[in-house]
FIFISE-679447 format. One line per field, with one value per residue (C-alpha): x, y, z; residue number from 1. Coordinates in nm, 2 decimals. Last residue first. Layout:
N
x: (X, ...);
y: (Y, ...);
z: (Z, ...);
num: (NUM, ...);
***
This chain:
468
x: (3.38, 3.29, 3.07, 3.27, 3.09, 2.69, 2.67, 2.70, 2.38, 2.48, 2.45, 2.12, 1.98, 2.06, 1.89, 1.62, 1.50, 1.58, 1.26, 1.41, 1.27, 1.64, 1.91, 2.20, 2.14, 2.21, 2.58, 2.72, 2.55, 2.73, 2.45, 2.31, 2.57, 2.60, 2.22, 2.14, 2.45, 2.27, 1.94, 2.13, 2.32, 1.98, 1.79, 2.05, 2.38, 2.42, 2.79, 2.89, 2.67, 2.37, 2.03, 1.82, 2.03, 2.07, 2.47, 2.45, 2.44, 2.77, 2.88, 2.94, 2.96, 3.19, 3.24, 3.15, 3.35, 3.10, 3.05, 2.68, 2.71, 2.57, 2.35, 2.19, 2.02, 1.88, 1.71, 1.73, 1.57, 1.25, 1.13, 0.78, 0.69, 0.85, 0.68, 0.69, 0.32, 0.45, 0.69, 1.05, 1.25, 1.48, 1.19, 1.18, 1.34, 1.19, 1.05, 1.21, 1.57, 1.71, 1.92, 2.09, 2.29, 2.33, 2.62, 2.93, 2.82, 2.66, 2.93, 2.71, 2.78, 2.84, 2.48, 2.33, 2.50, 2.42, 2.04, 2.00, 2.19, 1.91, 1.61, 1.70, 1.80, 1.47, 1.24, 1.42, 1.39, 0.99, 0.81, 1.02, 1.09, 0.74, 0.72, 1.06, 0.95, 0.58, 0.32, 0.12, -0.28, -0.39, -0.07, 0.26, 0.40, 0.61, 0.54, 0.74, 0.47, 0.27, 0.29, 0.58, 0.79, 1.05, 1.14, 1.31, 1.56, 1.81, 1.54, 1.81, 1.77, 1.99, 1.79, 1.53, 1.65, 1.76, 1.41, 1.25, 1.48, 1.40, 1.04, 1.10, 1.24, 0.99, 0.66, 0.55, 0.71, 0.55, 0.24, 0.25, 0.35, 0.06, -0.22, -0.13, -0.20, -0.48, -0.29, -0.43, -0.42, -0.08, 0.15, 0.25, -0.11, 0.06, 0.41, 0.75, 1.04, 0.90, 0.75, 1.16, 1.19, 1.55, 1.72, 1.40, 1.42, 1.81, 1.77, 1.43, 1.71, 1.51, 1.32, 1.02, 1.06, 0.87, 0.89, 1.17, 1.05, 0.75, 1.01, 1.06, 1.37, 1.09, 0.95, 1.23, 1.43, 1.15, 1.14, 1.48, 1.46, 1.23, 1.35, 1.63, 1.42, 1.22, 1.55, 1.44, 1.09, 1.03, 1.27, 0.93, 1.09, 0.76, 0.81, 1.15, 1.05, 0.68, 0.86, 1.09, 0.83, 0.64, 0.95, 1.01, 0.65, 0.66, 0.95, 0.81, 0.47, 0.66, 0.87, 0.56, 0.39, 0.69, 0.74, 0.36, 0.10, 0.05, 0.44, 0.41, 0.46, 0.09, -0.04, 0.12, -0.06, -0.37, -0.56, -0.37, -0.20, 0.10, 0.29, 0.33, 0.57, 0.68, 0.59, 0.76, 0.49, 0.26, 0.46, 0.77, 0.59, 0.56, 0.55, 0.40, 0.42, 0.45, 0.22, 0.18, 0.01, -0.29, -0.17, -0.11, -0.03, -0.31, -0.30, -0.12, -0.32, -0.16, 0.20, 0.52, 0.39, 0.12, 0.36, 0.48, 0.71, 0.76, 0.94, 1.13, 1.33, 1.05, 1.19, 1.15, 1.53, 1.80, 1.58, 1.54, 1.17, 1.07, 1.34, 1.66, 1.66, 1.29, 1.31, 1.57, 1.38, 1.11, 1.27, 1.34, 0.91, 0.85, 0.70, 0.96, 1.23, 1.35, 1.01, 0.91, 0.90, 1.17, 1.31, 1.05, 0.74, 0.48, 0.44, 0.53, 0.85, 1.07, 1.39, 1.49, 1.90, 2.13, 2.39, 2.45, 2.49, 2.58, 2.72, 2.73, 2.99, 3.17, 2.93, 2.79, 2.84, 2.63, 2.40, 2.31, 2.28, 2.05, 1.77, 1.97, 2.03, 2.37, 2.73, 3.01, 3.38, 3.52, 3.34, 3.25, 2.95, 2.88, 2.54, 2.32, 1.99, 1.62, 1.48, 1.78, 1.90, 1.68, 1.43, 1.69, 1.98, 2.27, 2.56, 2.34, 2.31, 2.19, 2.29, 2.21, 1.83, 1.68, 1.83, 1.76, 1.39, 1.20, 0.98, 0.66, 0.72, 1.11, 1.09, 1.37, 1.54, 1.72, 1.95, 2.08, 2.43, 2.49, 2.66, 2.42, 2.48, 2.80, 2.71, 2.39, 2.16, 2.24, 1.93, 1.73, 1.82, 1.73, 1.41, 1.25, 1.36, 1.19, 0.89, 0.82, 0.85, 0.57, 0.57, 0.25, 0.03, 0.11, 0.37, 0.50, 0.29, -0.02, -0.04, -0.04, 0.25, 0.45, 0.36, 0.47, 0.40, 0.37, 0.36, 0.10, -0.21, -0.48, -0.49, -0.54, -0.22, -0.01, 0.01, -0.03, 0.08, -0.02, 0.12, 0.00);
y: (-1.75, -1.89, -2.25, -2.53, -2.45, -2.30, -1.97, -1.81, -1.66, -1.31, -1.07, -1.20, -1.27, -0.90, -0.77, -0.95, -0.89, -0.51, -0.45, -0.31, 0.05, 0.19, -0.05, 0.06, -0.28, -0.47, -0.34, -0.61, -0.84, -0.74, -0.83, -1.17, -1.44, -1.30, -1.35, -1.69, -1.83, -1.68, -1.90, -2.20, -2.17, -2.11, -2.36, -2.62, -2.82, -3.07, -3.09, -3.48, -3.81, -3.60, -3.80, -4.07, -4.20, -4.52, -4.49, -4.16, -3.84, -3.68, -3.30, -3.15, -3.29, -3.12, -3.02, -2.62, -2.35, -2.08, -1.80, -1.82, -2.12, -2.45, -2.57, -2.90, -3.02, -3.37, -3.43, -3.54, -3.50, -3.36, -3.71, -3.76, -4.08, -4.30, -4.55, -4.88, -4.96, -5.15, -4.80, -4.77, -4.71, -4.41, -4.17, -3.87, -3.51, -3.20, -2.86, -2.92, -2.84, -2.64, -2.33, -2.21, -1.85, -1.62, -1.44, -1.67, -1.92, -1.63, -1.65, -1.70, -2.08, -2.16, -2.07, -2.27, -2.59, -2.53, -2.49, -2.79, -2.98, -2.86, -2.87, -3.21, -3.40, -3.21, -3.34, -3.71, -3.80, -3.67, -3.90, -4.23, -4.09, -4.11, -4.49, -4.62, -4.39, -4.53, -4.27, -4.00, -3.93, -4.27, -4.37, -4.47, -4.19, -4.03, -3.65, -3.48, -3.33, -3.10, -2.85, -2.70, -2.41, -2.17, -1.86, -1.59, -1.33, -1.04, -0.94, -0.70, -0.87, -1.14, -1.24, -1.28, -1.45, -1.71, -1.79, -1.79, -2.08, -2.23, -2.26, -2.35, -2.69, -2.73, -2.61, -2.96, -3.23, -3.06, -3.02, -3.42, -3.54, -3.28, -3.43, -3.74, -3.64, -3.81, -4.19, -4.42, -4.24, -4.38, -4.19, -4.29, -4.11, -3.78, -3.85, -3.79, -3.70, -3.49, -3.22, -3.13, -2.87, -2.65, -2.82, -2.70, -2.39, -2.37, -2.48, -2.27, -1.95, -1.72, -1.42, -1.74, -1.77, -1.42, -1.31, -1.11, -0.93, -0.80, -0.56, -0.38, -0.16, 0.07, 0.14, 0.12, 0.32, 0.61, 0.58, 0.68, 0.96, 1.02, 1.06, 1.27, 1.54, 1.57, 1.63, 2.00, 2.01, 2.14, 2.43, 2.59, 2.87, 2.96, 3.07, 2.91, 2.57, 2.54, 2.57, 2.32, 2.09, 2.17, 2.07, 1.76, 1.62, 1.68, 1.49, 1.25, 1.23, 1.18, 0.92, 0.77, 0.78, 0.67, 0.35, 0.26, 0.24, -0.01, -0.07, -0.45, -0.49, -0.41, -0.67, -0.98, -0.83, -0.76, -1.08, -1.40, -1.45, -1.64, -1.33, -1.36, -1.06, -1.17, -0.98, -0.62, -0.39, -0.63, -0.48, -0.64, -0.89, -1.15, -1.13, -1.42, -1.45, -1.84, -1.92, -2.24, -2.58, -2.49, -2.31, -2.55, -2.31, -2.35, -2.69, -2.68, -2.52, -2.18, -2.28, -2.09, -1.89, -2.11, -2.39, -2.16, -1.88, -1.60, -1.32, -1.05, -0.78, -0.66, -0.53, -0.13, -0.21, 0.03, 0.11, -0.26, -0.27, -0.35, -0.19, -0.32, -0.37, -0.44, -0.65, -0.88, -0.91, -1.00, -1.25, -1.47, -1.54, -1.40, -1.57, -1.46, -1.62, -1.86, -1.93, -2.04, -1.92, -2.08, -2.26, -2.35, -2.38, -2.62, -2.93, -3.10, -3.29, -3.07, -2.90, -2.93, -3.12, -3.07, -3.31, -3.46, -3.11, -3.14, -2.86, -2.89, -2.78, -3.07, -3.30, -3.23, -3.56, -3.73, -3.42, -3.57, -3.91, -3.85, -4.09, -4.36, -4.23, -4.01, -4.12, -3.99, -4.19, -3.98, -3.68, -3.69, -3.90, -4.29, -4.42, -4.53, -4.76, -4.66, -4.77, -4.58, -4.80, -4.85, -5.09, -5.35, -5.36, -5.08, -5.03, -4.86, -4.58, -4.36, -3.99, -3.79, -3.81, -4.14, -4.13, -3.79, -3.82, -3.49, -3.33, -3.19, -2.92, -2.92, -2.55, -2.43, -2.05, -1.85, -1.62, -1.35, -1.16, -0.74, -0.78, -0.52, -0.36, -0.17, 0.19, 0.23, 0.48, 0.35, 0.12, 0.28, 0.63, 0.48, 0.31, 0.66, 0.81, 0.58, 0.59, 0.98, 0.87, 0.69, 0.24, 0.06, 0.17, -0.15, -0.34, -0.34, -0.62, -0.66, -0.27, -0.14, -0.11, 0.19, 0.55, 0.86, 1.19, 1.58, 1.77, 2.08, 1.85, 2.08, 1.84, 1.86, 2.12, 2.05, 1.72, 1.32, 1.03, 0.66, 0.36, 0.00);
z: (1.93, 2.25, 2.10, 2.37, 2.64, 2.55, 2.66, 2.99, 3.17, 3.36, 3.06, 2.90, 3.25, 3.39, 3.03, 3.01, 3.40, 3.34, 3.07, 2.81, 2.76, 2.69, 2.60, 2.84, 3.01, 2.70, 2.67, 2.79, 2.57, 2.24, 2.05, 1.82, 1.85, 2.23, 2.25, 2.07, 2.32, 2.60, 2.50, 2.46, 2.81, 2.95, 2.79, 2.96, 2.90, 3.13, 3.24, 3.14, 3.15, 3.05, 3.08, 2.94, 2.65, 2.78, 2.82, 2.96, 2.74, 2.62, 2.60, 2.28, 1.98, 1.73, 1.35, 1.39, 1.62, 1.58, 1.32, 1.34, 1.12, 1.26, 1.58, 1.66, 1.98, 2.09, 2.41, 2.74, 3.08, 2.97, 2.82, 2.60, 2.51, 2.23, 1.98, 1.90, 2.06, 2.36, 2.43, 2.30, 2.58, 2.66, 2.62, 2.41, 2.37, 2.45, 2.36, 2.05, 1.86, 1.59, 1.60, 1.29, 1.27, 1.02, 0.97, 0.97, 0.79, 0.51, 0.22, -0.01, -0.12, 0.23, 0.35, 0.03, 0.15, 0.49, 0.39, 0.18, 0.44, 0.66, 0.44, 0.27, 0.64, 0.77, 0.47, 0.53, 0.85, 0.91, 0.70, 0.77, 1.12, 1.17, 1.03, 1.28, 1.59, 1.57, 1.43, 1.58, 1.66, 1.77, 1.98, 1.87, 2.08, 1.84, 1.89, 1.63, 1.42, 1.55, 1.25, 1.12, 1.23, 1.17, 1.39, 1.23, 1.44, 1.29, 0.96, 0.72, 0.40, 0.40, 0.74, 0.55, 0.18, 0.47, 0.59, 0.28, 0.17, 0.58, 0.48, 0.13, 0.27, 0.54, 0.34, 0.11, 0.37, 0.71, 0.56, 0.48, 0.77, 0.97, 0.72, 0.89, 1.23, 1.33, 1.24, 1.07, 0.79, 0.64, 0.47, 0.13, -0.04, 0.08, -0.10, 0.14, -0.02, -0.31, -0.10, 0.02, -0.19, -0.10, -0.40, -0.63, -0.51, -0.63, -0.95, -1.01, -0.90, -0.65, -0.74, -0.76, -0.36, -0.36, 0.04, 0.02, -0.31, -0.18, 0.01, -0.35, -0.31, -0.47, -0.12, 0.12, -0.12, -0.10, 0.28, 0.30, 0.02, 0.24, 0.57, 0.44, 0.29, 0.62, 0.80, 0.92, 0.89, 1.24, 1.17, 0.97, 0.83, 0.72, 0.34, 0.26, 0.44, 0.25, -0.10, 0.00, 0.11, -0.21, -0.43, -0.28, -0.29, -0.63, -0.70, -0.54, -0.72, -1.01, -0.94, -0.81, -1.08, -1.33, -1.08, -1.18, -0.88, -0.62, -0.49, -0.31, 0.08, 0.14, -0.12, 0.14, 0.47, 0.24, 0.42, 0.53, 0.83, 0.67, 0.70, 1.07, 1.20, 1.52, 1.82, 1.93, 1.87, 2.13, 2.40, 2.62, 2.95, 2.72, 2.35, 2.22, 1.86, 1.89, 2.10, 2.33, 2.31, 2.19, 1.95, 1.60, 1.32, 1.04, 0.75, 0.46, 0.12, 0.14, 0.07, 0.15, 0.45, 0.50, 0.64, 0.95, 0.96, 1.22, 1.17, 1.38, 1.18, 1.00, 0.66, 0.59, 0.42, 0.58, 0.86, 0.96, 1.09, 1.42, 1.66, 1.72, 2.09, 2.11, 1.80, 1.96, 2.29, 2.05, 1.87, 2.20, 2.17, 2.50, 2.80, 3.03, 2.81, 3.08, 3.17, 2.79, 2.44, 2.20, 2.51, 2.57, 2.32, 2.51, 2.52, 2.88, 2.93, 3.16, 3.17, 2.80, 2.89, 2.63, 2.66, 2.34, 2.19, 1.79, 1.60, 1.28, 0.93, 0.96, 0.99, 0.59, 0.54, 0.80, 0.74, 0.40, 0.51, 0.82, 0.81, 0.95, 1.34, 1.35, 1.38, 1.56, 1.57, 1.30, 1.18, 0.85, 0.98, 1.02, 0.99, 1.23, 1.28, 1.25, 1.57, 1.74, 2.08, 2.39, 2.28, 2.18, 2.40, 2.39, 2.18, 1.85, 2.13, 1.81, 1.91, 1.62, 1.53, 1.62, 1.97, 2.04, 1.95, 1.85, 2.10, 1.91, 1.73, 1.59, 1.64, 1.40, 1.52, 1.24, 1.40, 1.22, 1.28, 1.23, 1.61, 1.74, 2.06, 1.89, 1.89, 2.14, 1.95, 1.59, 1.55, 1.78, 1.63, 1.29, 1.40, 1.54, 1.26, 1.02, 1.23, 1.14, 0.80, 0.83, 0.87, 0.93, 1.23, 1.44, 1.25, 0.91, 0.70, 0.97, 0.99, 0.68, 0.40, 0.36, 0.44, 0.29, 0.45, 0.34, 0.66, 0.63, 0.73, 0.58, 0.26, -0.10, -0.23, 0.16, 0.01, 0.07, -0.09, 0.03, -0.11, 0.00);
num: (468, 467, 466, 465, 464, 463, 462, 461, 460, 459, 458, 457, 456, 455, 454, 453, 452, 451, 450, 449, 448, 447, 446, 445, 444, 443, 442, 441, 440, 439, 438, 437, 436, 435, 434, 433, 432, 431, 430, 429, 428, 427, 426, 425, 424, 423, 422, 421, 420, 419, 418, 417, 416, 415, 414, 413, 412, 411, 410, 409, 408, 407, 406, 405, 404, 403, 402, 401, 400, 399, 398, 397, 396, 395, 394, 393, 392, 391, 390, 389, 388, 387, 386, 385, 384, 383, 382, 381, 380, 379, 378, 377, 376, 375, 374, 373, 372, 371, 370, 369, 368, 367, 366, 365, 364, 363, 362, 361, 360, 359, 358, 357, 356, 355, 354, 353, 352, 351, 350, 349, 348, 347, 346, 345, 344, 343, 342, 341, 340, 339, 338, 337, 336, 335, 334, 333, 332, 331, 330, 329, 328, 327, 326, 325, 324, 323, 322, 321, 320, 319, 318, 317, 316, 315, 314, 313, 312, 311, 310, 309, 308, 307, 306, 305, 304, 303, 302, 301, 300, 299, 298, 297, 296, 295, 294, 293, 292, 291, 290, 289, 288, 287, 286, 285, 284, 283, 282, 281, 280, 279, 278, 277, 276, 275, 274, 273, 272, 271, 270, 269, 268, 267, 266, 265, 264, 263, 262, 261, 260, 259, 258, 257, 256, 255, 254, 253, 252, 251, 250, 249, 248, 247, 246, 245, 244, 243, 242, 241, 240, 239, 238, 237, 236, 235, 234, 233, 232, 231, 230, 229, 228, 227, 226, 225, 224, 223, 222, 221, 220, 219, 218, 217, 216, 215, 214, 213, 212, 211, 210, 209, 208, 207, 206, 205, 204, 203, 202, 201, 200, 199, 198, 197, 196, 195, 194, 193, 192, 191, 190, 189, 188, 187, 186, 185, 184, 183, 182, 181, 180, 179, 178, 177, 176, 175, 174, 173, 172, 171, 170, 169, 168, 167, 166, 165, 164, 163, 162, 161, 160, 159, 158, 157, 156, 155, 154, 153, 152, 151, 150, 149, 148, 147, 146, 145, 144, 143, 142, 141, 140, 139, 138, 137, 136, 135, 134, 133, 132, 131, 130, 129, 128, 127, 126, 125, 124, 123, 122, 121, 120, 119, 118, 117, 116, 115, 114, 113, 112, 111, 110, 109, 108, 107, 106, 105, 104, 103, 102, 101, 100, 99, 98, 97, 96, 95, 94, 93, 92, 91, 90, 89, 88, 87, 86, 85, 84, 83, 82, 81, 80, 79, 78, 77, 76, 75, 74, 73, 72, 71, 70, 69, 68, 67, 66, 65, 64, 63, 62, 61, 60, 59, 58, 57, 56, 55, 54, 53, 52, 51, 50, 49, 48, 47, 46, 45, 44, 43, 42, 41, 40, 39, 38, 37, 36, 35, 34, 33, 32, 31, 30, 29, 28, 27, 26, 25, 24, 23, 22, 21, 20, 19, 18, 17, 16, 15, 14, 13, 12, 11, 10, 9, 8, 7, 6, 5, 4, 3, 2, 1);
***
């Protein structure tokens, strides 16, 4: 949405531009007025902001640690990986079966083994949880950066889920938690949802001709400049400035971050994992099939739209997909060895998909990857062949960010139901999100954040072994 005022038609003497509408840029949509308010947020506290991205994927669900990448293929039946092991690039590690791509792509991962959730109820931790008072962790970045990046009008907070990419997958699942929660910060500061539906997409596009609004611009310029010679108005000082800013915004085409098709076929079809898994494979027994297949079509193109984000100026997106890693064998989800069949293969695609991508632009050191669940899952396979949930244990991957990659750190017991070395907790996770993301000592000179982020964000130590 474009909208061009004058002191010729209106009484309002202050000619404005404004960008998008509410759902695309935030409450009241971006005015020039807001583009100065983000650019002294931005560049208020020299140095808070490391210029790094964090991409955040909620394995919904509790994914298995023994399936995923620590197999136990040692230990009895019923404890050890359903689906086997295969070796990786780095010698002595292996990861469960349905990892072949990530096997070889080792090098560039970081693998906690002793990461330990805290408890095993479904809900959104670490994501959104205690340690995060209730916020989504990309609204304490927001609040320190400001909505929008002032160089591109782009939210820098996002959420994705499956109708981002493709509008026939099924809606977010909430019971269970919200994603765009924000906590005790203000409703400004959650995620930017542009599955929602609506005008949110038509808002980021340019509605009238480029010649128009050249134009109009011009125009705009001239008046103002008239307007400051006869009234000596010092109020419009910096006007001229603002717009030109808002006038890159505009035609720098912020549609264009969300339009997969910008992107090279070859590549889009390398990120598409909805050949891997074929609707009419999965079998309906189980409530949640329509979840196996959602999770095949989006995740891939999920975590493409994802990166053309944070390469665009957003520092924190969250990636989801629908209730999916909850292996209980029961009458909604699938045993570990047929669940893993659906799920296995769309993340092992995605991800090595991803880091492949991320090296090819010279973005490891930029953008962060974070991917995990609320929790992990039992140490014994259940009657039915599947796993129940487990709070003591579960699996955690990291790559990029600029951190030391091709290592596991810490080790789980020899069942797989709890850390053997230092347990590695929510909190060390969520401080190693923030020092990849600000220079955390200066947090507490961030005005209007609330005091408990700040002290945690400064006192909690990051994961051991990931100190750039």
């Amino acid at each position: 949405m474009l909208t061009l005022f004058d002191r010729v038609t209106r009484q309002n003497r202050r000619s404005f531009l404004r960008i998008g509408g509410s759902a695309a840029l935030g409450a009241g949509g971006l005015t020039l007025a807001d583009l100065a308010t983000l650019q002294a947020r931005a560049e208020g506290i020299p140095g808070v902001l490391t210029g790094k991205s964090v991409i955040f994927l909620f394995l919904h669900g509790g994914p298995s640690q023994f399936e995923t990448f620590d197999p136990k293929m040692d230990r009895p039946e019923g404890i050890r990986s359903e689906t086997g092991e295969l070796a990786t690039r780095i010698p002595g590690v292996t990861f469960g079966q349905s990892f072949p791509q990530l096997a070889r792509l080792a090098d560039r991962l970081s693998i906690v083994r002793s990461y330990v959730p805290g408890d095993a109820n479904h809900n959104l931790k670490p994501l959104v949880g205690r340690d995060t008072f209730e916020a989504n962790l990309g609204s304490v970045y927001s609040r320190v950066a400001g909505a929008n990046d002032p160089r591109t009008g782009l939210p820098t907070n996002v959420v994705l889920f499956p109708r981002a990419v493709d509008p026939s997958t099924r809606p977010v699942t909430t019971s269970f938690g919200r994603f765009t929660a924000t906590g005790p910060l203000s409703s400004a500061d959650a995620p930017y949802d542009p599955s929602q539906g609506g005008s949110a997409a038509n808002d980021l596009r340019l509605a009238i001709p480029r010649e128009r609004l050249d134009d109009r611009r011009a125009l705009l310029t001239a008046l103002d400049r008239l307007a400051r010679r006869i009234d000596r108005n010092k109020a419009l000082e910096g006007v001229d400035g603002m717009r030109d800013q808002a006038y890159r915004l505009l035609t720098g085409g912020l549609a264009e971050a969300f339009d997969l098709e910008r992107e090279d076929p070859r590549l889009v079809a390398r990120y598409d994992t909805a050949p891997l898994v074929r609707p009419d494979a999965i079998s309906h027994q189980w409530k949640n099939h329509r979840n196996y297949a959602d999770n095949a079509k989006s995740l891939g193109k999920l975590l493409l739209l994802a990166r053309r984000l944070c390469e665009r100026g957003c520092g924190f997106v969250t990636v989801t997909t629908n209730f999916v890693w909850d292996m209980h064998a029961d009458e909604n989800n699938a045993t570990m060895k047929e669940g893993m069949r659906y799920m296995g293969p769309p993340l092992d695609h995605a991800l090595s998909a991803f880091l492949e991508d991320l090296q090819a632009r010279g973005l490891d050191d930029k953008i962060l990857l974070v991917a995990c669940g609320e929790m992990g899952r039992s140490p014994r396979v259940n009657a039915k062949g599947g796993r129940d949930h487990w709070g003591k244990l579960g699996p955690l991957l990291l790559a990029g960010g600029g951190l030391p990659m091709g290592q596991v750190i810490g080790l789980s017991n020899r069942d797989g139901s709890a850390p053997q070395s230092e347990p590695v907790t929510s909190r060390h996770l969520i401080a190693t999100i923030m020092h990849t993301l600000f220079d955390v000592a200066q947090l507490r000179l961030v005005p209007n954040l609330p005091r408990e982020f700040a002290q945690s964000m400064v006192s909690w130590d990051p994961i051991p072994g990931l100190a750039t």
